[in-house]
C-alpha positions, 0 to 999 in steps of 0.5 A: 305454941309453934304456929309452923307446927299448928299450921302443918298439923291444921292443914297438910296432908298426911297422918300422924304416927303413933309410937307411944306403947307404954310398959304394958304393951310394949312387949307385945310390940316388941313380939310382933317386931320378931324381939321376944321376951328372952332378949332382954332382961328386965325394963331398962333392956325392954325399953333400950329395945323398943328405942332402937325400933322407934328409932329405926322408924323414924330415922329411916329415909321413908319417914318424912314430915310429907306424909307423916305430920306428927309423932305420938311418943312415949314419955321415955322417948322423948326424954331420949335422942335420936342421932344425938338431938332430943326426940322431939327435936330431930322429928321436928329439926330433920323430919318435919314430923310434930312431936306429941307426948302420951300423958296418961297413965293408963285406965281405970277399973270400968264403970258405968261400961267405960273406962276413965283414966287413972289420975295422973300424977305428977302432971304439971311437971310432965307438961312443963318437961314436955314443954321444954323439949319443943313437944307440940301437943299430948295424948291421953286415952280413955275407952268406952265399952258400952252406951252408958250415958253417965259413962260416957259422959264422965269420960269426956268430962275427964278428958276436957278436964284435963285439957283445959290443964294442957291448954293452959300449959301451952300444948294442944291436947288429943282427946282419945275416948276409944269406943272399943270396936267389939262393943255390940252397942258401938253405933249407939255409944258413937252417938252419945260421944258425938253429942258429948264431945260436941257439948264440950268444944262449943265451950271451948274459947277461940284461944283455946285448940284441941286434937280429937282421935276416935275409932273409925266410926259405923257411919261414914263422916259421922264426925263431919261437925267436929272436923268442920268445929273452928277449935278442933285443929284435927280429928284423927282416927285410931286403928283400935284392932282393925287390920290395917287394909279394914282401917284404911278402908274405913277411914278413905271413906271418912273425909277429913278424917287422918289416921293416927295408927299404932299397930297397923303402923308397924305390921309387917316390920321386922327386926329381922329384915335388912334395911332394904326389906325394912324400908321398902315395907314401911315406906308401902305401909305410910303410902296406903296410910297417907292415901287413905287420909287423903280423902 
């Protein structure tokens, strides 16, 4: 593990950008970017087009590791470059952005009101990869629908799972068990995750670190225990559907808490836009992410 990395990502100010739309939602990225689907033809197209707006994030002069400390990247990126370096490589080497890696292959039927993920496949070759190209963490997500005590607590049993397996590769993983913003037993399934969550990091060992990325909670500084837990290096918060005004507004009131935003992220970007336009609105869009996870 970088101890540069580990200190930044325990300590500085910022947030962590999410850039890890997998192939189901990546057309829906590229349509809200103002790319539609009669521009490609095919993965290798939709994916070339998605690399050059990720890389165009990240390559533009208002993405610094100042205010974004990390990156939370898609498979196919990391095994990309940007400006002739591995991805991972110029985040950290040019940016001083943390590199993350998506690890999940995305959710199970629901069950229980949750969504566990699928198994993943091939996973100690995807850590070990993931390992060589100076990735410093992973990412994996689950959602929880409703209070359901056994879905909810097979989803952090999952999740803690396949952590210890990502701790004892060397990275450090974020836990994402989303509790979906439209569930009309949010608060009570906040609860039961809380409870869950803090279950499972008391048993953690002090050798042993992890990332936790929540939706923005229906009382503020709800998860004041585990920002403060000695073995959870960060405790990020996810937009889940939120607008990006409603998610930096609930988050400012979360102290401790950083953002790790997607969508609310790249609203407003536009292939479209010259690169004046296109800088001047990301570099507003970081600002009022940053200042919202500065409290």
């Amino acid at each position: 593990m970088n101890q540069d990395q580990l200190q930044k990502m325990s300590n500085d100010a910022g947030f962590i950008a999410a850039l890890d739309q997998s192939g189901g939602s990546t057309p829906k990225a590229l349509l809200a970017y103002g790319v539609s689907e009669d521009e490609y033809s095919g993965d290798d197209e939709m994916f070339d087009k998605v690399h050059e707006m990720r890389s165009r994030i990240m390559t533009n002069s208002a993405f610094t590791g100042d205010r974004v400390i990390g990156a939370i990247l898609f498979e196919m990126t990391m095994d990309r470059q940007v400006e002739g370096q591995d991805t991972g490589d110029y985040l950290w080497n040019e940016k001083g952005v943390v590199p993350f890696i998506k690890v999940d292959k995305g959710l199970a039927d629901e069950e229980n009101g949750c969504q566990v993920m699928k198994p993943i496949p091939g996973l100690d070759d995807l850590l070990a990869r993931s390992v060589a190209k100076n990735m410093f963490g992973t990412k994996m997500r689950s959602v929880i629908k409703m209070a359901n005590q056994a879905g909810v607590d097979a989803v952090v049993a999952q999740q803690f799972e396949v952590g210890h397996q990502i701790i004892a590769a060397g990275l450090v993983p974020i836990i994402e068990p989303e509790v979906d913003i439209n569930s009309p037993e949010k608060a009570e399934a906040e609860a039961m995750l809380r409870a869950s969550l803090l279950e499972h990091a008391n048993q953690l060992s002090a050798d042993q670190h992890i990332m936790l990325k929540v939706t923005l909670p229906e009382e503020d500084n709800f998860y004041a225990d585990l920002i403060a837990h000695p073995q959870v290096v960060r405790v990020v918060a996810l937009s889940g559907g939120y607008s990006r005004d409603v998610a930096n507004e609930r988050l400012s009131r979360n102290n401790g808490m950083i953002a790790s935003f997607s969508r609310a992220l790249s609203e407003g970007l536009s292939a479209q836009q010259s690169d004046e336009d296109f800088t001047a609105t990301i570099d507003a869009t970081i600002q009022s992410i940053r200042d919202a996870s500065a409290t």
